[in-house]
N, CA, C and O atoms as a printed pandas DataFrame, in Angstrom:
     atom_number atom_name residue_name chain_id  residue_number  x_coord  y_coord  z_coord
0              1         N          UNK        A               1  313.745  126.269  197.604
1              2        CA          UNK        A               1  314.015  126.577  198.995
2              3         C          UNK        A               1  313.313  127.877  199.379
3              4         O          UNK        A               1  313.366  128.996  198.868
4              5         N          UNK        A               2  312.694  127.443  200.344
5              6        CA          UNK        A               2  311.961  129.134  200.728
6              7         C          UNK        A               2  312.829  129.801  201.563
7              8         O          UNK        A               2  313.597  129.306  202.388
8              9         N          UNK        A               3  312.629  131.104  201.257
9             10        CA          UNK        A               3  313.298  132.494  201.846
10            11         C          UNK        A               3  312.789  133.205  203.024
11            12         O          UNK        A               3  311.599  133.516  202.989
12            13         N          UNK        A               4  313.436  133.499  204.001
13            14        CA          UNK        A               4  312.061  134.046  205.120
14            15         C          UNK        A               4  313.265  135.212  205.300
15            16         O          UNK        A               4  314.467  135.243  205.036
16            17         N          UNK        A               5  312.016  136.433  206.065
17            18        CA          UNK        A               5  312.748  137.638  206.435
18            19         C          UNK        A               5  312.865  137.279  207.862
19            20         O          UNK        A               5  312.391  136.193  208.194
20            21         N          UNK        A               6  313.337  137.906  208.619
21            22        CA          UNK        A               6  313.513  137.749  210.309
22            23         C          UNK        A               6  312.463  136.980  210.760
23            24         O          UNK        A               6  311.287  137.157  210.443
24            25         N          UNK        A               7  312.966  135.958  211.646
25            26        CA          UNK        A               7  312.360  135.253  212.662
26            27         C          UNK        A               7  312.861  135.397  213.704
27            28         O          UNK        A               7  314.042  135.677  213.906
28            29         N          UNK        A               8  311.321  135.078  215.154
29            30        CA          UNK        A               8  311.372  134.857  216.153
30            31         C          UNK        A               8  311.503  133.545  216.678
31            32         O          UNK        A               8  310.778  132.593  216.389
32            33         N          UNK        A               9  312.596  133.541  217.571
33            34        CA          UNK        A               9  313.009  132.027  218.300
34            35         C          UNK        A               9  311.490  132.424  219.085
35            36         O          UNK        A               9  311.052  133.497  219.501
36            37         N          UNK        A              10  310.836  130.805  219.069
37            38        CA          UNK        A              10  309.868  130.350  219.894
38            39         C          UNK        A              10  310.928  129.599  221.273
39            40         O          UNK        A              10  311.775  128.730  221.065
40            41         N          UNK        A              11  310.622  130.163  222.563
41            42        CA          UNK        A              11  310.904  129.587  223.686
42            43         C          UNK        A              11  310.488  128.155  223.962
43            44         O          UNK        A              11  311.286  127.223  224.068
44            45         N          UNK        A              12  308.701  128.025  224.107
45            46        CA          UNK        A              12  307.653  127.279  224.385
46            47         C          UNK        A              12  307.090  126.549  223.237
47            48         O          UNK        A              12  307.083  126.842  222.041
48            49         N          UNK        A              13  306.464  125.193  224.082
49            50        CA          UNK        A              13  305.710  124.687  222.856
50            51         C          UNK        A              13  305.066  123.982  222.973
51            52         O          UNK        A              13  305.462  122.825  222.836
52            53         N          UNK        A              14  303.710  124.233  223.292
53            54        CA          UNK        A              14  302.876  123.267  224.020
54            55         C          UNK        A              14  301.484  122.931  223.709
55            56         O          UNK        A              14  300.559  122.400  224.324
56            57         N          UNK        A              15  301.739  123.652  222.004
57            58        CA          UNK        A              15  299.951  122.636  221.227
58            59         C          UNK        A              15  301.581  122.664  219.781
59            60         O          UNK        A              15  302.613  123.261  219.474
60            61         N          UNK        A              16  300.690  121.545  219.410
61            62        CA          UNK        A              16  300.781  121.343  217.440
62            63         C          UNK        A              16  299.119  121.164  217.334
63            64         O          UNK        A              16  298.318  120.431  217.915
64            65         N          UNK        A              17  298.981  122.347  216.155
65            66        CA          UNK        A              17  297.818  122.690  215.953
66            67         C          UNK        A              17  297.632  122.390  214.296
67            68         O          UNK        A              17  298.314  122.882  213.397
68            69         N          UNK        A              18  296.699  121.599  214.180
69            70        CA          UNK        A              18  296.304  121.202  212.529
70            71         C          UNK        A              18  295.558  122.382  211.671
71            72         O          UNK        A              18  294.546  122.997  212.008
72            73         N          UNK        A              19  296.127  122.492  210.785
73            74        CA          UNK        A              19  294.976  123.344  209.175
74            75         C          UNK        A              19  295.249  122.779  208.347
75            76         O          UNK        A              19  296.121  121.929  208.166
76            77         N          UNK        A              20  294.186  123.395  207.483
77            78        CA          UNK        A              20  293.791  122.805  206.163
78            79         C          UNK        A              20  294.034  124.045  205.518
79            80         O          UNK        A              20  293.717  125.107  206.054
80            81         N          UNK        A              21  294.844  123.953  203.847
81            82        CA          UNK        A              21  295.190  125.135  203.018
82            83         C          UNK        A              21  293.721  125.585  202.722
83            84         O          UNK        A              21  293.523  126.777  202.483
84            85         N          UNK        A              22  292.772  124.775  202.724
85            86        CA          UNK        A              22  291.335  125.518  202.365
86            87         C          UNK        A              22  291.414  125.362  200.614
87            88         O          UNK        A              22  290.402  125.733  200.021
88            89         N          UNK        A              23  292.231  124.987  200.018
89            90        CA          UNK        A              23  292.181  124.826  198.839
90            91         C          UNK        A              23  293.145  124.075  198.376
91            92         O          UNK        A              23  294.337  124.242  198.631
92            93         N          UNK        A              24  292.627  123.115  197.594
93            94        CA          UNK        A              24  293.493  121.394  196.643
94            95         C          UNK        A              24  294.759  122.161  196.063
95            96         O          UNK        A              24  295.884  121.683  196.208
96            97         N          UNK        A              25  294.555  123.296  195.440
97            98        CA          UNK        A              25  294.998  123.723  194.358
98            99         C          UNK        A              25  296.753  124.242  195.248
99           100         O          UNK        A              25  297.845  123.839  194.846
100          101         N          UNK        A              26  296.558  125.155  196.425
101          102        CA          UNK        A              26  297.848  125.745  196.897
102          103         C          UNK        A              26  298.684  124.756  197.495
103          104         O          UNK        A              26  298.402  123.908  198.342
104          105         N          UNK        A              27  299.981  125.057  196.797
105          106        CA          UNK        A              27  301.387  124.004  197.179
106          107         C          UNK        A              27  302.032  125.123  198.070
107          108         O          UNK        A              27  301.677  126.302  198.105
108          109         N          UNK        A              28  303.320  124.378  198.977
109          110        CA          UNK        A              28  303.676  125.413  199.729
110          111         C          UNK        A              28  304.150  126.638  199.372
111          112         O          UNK        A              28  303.997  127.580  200.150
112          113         N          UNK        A              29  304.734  126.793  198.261
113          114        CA          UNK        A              29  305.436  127.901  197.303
114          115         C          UNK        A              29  304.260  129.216  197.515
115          116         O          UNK        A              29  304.154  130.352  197.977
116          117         N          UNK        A              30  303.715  128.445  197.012
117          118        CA          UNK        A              30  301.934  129.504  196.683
118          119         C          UNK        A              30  301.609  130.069  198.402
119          120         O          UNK        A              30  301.622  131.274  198.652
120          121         N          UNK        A              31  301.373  129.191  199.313
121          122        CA          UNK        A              31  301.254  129.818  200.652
122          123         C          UNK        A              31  302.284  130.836  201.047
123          124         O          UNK        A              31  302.042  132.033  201.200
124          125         N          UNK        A              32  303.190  130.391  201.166
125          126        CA          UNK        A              32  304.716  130.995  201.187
126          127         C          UNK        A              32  304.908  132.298  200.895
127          128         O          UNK        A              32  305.397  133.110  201.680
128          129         N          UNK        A              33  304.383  132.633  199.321
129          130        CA          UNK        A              33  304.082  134.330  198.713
130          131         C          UNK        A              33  303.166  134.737  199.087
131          132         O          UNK        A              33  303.350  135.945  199.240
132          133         N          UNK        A              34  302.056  134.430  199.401
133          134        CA          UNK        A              34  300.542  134.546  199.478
134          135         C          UNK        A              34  301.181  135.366  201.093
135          136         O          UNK        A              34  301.471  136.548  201.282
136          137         N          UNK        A              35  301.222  134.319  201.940
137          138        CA          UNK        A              35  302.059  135.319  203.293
138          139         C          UNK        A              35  303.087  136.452  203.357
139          140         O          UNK        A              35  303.291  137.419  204.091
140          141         N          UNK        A              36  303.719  135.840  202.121
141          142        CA          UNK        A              36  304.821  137.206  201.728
142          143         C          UNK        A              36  304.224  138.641  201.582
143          144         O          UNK        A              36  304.592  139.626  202.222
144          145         N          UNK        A              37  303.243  138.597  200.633
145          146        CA          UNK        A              37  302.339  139.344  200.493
146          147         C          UNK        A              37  301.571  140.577  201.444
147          148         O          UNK        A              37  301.410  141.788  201.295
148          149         N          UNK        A              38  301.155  139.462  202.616
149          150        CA          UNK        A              38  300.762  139.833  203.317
150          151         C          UNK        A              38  301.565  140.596  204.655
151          152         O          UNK        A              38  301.047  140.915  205.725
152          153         N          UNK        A              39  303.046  140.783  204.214
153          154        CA          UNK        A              39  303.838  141.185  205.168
154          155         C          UNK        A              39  304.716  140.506  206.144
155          156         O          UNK        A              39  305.620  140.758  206.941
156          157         N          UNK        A              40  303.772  139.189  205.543
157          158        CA          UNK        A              40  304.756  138.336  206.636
158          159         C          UNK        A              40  305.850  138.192  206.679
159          160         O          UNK        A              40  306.413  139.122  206.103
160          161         N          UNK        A              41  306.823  137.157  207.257
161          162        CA          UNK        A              41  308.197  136.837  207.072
162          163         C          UNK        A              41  308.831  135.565  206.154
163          164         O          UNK        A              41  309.977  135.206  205.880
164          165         N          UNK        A              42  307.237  134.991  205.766
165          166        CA          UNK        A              42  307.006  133.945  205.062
166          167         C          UNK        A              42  305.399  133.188  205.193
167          168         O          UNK        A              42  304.305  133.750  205.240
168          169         N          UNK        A              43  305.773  131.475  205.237
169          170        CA          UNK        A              43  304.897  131.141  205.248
170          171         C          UNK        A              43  304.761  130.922  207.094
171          172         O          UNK        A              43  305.626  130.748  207.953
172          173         N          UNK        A              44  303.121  131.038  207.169
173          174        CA          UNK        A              44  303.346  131.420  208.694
174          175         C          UNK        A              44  303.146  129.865  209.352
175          176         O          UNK        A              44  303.041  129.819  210.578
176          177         N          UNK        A              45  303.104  128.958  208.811
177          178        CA          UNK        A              45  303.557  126.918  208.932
178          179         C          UNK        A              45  304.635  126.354  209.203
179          180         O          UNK        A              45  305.561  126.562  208.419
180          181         N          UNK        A              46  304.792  125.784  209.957
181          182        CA          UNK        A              46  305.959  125.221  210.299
182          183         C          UNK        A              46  306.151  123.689  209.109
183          184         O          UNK        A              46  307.281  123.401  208.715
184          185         N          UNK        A              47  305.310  123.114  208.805
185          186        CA          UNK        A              47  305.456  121.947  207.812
186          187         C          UNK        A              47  304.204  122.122  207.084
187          188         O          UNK        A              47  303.137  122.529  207.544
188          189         N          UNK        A              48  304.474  121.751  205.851
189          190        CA          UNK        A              48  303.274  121.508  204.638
190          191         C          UNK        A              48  302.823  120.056  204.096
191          192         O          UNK        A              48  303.772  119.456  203.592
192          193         N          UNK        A              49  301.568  119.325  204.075
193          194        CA          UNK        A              49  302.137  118.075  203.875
194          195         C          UNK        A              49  301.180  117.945  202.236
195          196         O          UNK        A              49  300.021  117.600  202.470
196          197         N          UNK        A              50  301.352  118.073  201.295
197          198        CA          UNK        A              50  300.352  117.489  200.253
198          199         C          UNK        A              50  299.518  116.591  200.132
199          200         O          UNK        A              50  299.431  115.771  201.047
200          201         N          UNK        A              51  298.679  116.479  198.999
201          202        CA          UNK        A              51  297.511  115.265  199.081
202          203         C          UNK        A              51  298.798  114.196  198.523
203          204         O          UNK        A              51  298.258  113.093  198.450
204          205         N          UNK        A              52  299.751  114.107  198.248
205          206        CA          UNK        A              52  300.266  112.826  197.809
206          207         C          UNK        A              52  301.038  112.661  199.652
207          208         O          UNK        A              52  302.000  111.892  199.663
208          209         N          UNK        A              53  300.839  113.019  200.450
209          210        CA          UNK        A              53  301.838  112.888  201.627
210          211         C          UNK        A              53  302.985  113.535  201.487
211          212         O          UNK        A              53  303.735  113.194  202.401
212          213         N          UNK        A              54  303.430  114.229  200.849
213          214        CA          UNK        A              54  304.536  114.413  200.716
214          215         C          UNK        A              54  305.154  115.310  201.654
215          216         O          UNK        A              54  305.650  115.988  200.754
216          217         N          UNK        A              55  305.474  115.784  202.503
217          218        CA          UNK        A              55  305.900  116.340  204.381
218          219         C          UNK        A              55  306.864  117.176  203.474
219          220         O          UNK        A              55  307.757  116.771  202.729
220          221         N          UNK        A              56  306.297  118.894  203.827
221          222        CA          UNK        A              56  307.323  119.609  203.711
222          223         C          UNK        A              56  307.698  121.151  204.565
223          224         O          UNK        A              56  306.848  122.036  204.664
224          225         N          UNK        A              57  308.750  121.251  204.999
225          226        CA          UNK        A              57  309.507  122.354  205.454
226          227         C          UNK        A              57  308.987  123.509  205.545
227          228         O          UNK        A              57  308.872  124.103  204.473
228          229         N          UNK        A              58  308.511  124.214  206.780
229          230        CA          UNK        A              58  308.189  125.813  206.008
230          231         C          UNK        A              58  309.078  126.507  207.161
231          232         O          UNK        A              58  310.291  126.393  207.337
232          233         N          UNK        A              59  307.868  127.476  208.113
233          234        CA          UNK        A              59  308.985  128.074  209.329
234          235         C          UNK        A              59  310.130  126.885  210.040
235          236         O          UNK        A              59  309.672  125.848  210.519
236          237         N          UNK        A              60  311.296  127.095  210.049
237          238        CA          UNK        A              60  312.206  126.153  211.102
238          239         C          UNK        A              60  310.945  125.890  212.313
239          240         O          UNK        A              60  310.018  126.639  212.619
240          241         N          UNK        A              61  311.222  124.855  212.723
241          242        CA          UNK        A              61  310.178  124.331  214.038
242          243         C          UNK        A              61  310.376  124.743  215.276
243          244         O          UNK        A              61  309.746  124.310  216.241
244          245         N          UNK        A              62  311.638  125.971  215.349
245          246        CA          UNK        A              62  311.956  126.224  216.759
246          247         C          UNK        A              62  311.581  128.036  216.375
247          248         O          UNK        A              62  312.196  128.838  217.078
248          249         N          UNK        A              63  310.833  128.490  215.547
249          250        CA          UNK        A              63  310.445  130.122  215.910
250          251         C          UNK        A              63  309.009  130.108  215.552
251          252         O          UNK        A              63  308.241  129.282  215.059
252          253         N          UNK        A              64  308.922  131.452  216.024
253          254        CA          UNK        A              64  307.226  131.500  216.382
254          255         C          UNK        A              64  306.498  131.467  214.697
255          256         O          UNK        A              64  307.200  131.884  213.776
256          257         N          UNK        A              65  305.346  131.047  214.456
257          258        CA          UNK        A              65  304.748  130.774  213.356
258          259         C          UNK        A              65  303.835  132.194  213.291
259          260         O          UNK        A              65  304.024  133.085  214.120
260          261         N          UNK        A              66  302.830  132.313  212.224
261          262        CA          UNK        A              66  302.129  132.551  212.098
262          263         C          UNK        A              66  300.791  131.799  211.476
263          264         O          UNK        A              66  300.491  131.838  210.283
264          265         N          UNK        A              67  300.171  131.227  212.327
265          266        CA          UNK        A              67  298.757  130.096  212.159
266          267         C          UNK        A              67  297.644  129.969  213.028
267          268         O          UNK        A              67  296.562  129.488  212.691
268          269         N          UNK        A              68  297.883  130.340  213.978
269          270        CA          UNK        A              68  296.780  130.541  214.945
270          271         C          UNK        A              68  296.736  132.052  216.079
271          272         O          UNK        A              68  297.385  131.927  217.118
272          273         N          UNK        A              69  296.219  132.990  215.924
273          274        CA          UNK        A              69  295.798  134.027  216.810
274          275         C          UNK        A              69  295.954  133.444  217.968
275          276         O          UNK        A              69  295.512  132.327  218.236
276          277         N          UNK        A              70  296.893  134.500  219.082
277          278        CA          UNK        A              70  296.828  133.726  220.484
278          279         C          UNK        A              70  298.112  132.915  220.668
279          280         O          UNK        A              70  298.853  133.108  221.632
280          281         N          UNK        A              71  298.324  132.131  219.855
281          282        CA          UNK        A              71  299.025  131.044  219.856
282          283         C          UNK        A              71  300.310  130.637  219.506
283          284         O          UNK        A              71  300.986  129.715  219.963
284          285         N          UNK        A              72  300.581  131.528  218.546
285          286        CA          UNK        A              72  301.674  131.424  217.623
286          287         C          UNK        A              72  303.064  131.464  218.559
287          288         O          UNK        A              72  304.000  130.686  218.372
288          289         N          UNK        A              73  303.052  132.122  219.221
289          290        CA          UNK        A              73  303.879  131.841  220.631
290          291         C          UNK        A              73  304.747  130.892  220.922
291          292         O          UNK        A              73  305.975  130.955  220.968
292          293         N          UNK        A              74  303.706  129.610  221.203
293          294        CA          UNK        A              74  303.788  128.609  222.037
294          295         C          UNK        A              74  303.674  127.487  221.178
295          296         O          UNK        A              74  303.463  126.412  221.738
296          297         N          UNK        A              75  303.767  127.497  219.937
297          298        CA          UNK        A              75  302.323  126.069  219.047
298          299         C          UNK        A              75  303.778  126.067  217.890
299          300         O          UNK        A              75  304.742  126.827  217.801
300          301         N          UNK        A              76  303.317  124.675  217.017
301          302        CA          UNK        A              76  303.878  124.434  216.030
302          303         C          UNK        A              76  302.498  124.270  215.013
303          304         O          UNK        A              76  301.404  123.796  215.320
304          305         N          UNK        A              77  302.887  124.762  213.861
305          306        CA          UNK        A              77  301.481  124.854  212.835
306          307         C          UNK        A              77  301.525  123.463  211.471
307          308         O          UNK        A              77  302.384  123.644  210.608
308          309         N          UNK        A              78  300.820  122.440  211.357
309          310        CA          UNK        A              78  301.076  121.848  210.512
310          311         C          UNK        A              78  299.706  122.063  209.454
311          312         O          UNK        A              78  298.563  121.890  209.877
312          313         N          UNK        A              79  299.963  122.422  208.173
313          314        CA          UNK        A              79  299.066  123.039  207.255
314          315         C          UNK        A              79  298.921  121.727  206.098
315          316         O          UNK        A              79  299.860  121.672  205.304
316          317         N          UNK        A              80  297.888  120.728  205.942
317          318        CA          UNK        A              80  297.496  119.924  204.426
318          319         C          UNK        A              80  296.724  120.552  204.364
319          320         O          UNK        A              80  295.915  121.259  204.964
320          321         N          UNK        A              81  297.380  119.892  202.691
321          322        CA          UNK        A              81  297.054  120.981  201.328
322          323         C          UNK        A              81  295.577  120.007  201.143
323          324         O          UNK        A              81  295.501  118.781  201.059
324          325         N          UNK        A              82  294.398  121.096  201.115
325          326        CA          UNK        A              82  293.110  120.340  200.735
326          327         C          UNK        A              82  292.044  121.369  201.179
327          328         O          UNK        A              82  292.417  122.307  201.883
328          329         N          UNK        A              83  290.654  121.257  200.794
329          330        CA          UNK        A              83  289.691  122.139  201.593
330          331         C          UNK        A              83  288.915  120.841  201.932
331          332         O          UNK        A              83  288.237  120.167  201.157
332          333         N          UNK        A              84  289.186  120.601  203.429
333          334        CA          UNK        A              84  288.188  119.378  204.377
334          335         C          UNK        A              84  287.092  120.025  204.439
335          336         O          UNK        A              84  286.641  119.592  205.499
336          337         N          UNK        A              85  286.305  120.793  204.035
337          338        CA          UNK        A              85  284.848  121.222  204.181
338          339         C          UNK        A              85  284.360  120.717  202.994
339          340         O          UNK        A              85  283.159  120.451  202.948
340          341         N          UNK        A              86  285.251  120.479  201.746
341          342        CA          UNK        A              86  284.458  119.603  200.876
342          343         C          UNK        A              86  285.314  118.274  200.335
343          344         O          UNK        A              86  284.969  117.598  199.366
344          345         N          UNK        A              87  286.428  118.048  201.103
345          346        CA          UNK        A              87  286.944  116.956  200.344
346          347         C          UNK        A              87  287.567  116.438  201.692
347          348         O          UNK        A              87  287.534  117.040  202.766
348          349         N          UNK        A              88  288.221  115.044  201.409
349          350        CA          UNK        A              88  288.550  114.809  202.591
350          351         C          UNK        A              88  289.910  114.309  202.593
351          352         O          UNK        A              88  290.302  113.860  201.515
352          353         N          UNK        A              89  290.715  114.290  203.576
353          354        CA          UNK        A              89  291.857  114.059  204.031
354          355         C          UNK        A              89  292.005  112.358  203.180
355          356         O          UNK        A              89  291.281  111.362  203.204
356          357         N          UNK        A              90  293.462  112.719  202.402
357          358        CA          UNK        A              90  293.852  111.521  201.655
358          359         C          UNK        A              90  294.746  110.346  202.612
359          360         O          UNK        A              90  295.558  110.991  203.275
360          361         N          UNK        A              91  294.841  109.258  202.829
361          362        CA          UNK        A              91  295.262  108.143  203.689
362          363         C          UNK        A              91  296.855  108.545  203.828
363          364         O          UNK        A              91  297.491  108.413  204.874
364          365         N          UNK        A              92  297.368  109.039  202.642
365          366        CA          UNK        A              92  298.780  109.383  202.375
366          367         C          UNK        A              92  299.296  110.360  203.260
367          368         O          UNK        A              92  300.441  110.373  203.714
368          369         N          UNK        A              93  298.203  111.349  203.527
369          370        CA          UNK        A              93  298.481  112.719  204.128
370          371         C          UNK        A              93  298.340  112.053  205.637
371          372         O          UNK        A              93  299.319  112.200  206.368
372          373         N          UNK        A              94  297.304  111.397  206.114
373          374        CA          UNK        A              94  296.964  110.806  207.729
374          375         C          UNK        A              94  298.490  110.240  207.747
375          376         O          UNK        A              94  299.232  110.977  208.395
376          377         N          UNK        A              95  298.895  109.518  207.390
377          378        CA          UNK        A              95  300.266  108.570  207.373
378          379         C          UNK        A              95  301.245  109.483  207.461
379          380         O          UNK        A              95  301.889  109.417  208.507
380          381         N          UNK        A              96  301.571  110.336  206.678
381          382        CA          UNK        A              96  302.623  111.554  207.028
382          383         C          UNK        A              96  302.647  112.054  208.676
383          384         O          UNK        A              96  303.577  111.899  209.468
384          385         N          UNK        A              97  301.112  112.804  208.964
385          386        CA          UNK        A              97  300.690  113.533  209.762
386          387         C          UNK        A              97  300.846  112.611  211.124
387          388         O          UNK        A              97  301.261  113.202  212.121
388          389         N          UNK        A              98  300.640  111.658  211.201
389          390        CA          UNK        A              98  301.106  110.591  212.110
390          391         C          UNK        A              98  302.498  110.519  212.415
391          392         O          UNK        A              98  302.978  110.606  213.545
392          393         N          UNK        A              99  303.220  110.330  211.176
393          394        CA          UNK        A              99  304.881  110.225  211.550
394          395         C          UNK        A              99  305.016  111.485  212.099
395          396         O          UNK        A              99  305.306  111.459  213.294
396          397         N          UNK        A             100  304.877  112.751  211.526
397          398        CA          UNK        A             100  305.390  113.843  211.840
398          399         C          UNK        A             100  304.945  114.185  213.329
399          400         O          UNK        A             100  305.804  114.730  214.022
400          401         N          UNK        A             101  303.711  113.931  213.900
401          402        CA          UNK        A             101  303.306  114.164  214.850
402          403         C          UNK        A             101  303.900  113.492  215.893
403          404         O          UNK        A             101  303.946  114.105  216.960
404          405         N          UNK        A             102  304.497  112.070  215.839
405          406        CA          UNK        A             102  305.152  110.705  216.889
406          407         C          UNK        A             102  306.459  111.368  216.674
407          408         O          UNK        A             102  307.221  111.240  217.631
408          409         N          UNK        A             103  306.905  112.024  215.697
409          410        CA          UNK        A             103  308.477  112.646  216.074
410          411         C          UNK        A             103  308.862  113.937  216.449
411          412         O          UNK        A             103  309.990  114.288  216.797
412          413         N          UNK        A             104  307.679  114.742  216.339
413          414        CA          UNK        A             104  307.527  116.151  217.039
414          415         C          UNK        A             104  306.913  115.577  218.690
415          416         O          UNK        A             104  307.853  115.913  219.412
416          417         N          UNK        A             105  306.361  115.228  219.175
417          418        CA          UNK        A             105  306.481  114.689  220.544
418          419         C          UNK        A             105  307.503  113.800  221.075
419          420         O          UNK        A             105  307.305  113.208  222.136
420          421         N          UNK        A             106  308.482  113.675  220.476
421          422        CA          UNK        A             106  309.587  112.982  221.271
422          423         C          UNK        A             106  310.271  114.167  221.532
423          424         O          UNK        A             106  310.926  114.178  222.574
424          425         N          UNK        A             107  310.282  115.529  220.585
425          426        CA          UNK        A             107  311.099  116.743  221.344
426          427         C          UNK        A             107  310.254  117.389  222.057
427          428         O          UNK        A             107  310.698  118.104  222.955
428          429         N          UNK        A             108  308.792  117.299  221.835
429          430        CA          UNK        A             108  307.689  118.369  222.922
430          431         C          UNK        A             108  306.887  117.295  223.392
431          432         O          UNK        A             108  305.694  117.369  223.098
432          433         N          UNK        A             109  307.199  116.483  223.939
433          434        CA          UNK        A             109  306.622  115.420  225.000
434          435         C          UNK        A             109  305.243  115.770  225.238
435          436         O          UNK        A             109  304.416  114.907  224.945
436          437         N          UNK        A             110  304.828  116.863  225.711
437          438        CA          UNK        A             110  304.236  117.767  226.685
438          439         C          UNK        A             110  303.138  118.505  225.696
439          440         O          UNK        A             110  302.121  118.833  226.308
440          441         N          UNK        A             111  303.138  118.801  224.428
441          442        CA          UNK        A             111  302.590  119.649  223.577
442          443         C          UNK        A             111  301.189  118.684  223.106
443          444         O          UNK        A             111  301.350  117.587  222.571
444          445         N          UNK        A             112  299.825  119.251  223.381
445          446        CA          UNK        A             112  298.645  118.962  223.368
446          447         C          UNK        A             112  298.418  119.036  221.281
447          448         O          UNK        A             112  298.980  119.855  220.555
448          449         N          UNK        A             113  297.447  117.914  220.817
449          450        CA          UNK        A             113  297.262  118.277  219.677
450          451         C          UNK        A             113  296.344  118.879  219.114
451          452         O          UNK        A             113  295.370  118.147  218.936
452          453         N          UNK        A             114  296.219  119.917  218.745
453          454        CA          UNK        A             114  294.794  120.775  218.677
454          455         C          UNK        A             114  294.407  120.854  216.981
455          456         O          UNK        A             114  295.084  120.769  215.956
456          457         N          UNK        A             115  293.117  121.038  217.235
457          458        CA          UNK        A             115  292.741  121.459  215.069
458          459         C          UNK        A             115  292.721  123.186  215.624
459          460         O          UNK        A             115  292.568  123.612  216.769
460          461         N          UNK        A             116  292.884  123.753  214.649
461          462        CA          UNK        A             116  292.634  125.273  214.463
462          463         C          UNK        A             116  291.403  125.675  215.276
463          464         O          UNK        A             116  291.476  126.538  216.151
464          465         N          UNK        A             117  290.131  124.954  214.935
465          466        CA          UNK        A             117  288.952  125.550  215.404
466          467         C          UNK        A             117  289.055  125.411  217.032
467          468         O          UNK        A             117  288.670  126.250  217.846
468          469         N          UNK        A             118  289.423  124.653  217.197
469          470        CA          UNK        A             118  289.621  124.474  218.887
470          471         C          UNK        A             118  290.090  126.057  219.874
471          472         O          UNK        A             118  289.811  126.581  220.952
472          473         N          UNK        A             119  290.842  126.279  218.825
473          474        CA          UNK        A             119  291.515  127.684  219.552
474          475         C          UNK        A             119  291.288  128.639  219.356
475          476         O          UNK        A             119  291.634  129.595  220.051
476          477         N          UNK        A             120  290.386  128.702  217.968
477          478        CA          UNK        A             120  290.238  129.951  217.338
478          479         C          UNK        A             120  288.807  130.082  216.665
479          480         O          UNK        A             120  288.589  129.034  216.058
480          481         N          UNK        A             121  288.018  130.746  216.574
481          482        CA          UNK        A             121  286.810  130.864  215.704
482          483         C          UNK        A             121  286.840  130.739  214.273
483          484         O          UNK        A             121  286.694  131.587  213.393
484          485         N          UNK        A             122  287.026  129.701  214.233
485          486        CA          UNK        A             122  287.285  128.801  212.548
486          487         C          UNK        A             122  286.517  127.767  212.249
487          488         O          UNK        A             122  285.527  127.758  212.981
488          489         N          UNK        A             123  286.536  127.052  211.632
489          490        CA          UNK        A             123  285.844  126.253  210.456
490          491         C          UNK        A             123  287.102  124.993  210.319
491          492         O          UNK        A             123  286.939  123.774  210.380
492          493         N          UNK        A             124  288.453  125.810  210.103
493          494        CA          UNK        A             124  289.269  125.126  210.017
494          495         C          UNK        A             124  290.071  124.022  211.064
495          496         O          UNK        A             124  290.355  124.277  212.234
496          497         N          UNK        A             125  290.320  122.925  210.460
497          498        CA          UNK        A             125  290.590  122.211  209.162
498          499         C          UNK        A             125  289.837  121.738  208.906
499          500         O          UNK        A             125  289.988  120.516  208.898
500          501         N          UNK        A             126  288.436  122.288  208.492
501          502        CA          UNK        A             126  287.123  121.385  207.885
502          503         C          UNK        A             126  286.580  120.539  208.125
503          504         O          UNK        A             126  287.113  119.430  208.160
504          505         N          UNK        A             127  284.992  120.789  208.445
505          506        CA          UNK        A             127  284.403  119.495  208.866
506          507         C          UNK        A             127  284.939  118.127  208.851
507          508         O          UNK        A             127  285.042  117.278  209.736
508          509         N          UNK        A             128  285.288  118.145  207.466
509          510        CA          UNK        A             128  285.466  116.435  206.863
510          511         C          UNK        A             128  286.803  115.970  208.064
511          512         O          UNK        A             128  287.045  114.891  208.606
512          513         N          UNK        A             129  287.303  116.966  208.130
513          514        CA          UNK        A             129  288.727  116.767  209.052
514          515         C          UNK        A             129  288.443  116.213  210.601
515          516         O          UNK        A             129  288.565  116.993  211.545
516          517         N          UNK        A             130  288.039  114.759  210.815
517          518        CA          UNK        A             130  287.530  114.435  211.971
518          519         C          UNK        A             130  288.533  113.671  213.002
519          520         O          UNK        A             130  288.096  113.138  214.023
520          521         N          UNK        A             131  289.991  113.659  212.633
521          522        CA          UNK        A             131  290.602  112.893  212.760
522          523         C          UNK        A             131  291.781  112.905  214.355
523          524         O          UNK        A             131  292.577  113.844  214.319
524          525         N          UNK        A             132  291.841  112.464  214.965
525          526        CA          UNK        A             132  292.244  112.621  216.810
526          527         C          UNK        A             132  293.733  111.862  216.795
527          528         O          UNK        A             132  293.952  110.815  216.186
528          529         N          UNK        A             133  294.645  112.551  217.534
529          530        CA          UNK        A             133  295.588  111.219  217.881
530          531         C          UNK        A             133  295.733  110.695  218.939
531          532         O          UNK        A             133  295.650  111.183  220.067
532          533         N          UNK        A             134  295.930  109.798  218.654
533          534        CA          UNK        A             134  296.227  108.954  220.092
534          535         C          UNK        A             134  297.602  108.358  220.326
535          536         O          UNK        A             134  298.002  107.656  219.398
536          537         N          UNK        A             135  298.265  108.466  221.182
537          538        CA          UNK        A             135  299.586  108.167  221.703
538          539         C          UNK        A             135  299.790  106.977  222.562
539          540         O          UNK        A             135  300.909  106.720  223.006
């Protein structure tokens, strides 16, 4: 179970914004300290999903994240584990990212789906990461 220091209730919420851990190797635990580290309050993701699909828990989905500059505000952050600049998104993980996405818009109706680079001067979630939803 991860531990977080103080959080901010997010009011708003009007992107879910995709990343990529940038590396196969980090599970959420590993992000989690890695942010700890860095001062944070945790991991700055609202869900983690692995290359096996496996959908997991990070910030509660109702306070502000830390994942996108600008944004963190207003956005929910969903982070698979992978680097899409050289590998590519596993069928298991699309299938997660789908459910999770069709049941996070039944509470934010309204919330646009963005990749990282869209908002921010990134790379991320990696070329290979070409993938759109449609509703």
């Amino acid at each position: 179970m991860l531990v977080f220091k103080s959080l901010e209730k997010r009011s708003t919420t009007k992107y879910i914004v995709l990343h990529h851990s940038a590396s196969s190797k980090m599970s959420i635990e590993d992000i989690h300290n890695y942010h700890l580290s860095k001062g944070w309050a945790g991991i700055g993701y609202h869900y983690f999903i692995d290359a096996n699909g496996a959908l997991h828990e990070g910030r509660p989905k109702n306070t502000v994240g830390v994942h996108c500059k600008g944004y963190n505000h207003c956005s929910i952050g969903i982070c698979l584990q992978g680097n899409f600049e050289i590998e590519h998104v596993t069928e298991e993980q699309m299938h997660s990212l789908s459910m999770l996405i069709q049941s996070l818009l039944k509470t934010y109706p309204k919330a646009q789906i963005k990749l990282h680079r869209e908002l921010n001067s990134t790379k991320c979630p990696g070329e290979n990461f070409n993938w759109r939803f449609t509703n």
